[in-house]
C-alpha positions in Angstrom: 115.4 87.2 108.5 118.1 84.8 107.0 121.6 85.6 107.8 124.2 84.4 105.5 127.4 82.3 107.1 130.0 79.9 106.2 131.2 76.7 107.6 133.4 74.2 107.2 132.9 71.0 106.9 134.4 67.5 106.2 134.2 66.5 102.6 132.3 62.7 103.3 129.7 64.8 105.5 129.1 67.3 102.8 128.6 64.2 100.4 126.1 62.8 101.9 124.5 66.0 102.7 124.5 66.8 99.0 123.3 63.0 98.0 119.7 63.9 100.7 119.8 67.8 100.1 117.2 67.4 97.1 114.7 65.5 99.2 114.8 69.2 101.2 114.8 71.6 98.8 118.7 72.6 99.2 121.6 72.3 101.2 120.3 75.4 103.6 116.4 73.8 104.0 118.8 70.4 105.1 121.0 72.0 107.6 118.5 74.9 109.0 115.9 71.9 109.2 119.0 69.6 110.9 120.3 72.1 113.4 116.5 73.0 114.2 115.5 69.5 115.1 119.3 69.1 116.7 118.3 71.7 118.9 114.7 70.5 119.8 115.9 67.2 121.3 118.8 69.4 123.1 115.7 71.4 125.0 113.6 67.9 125.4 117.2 66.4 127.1 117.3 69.5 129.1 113.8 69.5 130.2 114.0 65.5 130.9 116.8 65.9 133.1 114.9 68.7 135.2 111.8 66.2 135.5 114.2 63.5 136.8 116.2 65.7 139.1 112.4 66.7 140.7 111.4 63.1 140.8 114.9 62.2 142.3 114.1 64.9 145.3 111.1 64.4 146.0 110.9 60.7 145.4 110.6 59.2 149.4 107.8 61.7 149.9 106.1 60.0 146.2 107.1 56.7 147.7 105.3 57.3 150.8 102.3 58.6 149.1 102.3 55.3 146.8 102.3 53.6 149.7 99.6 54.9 151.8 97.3 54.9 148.4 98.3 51.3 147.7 97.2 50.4 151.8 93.8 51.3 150.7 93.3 48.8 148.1 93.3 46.1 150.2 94.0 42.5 149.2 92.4 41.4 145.7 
């Protein structure tokens, strides 16, 4: 279900929005396709910086496990 709203928005931004919204079908297909793919790389940013906060506590015990693995190996 669509739901109707109104924004507001600089006149240059709605220019150029205007000059690509053909390419999309209309000025709603640009900005529901730009806010969904805005939104996207908002969750992939979110979920990145849970991966690196788990990396970051656990990295001396992932260290430690490189380093035992690597001690196997040996010299070339």
């Amino acid at each position: 279900m669509k739901v109707k709203t109104s924004i507001a928005l600089p006149k240059d931004l709605v220019q150029q929005m205007d000059a690509l919204a053909s390419l999309y079908g209309n000025r709603s297909t640009l900005i529901e396709r730009a806010i969904r793919e805005f939104l996207a790389a908002q969750a992939r940013q979110q979920q990145d910086l849970r991966d690196l906060d788990i990396l970051n506590r656990r990295a001396d015990a992932l260290n430690e496990e490189a380093e035992d693995v690597l001690s196997y190996q040996g010299d070339a």
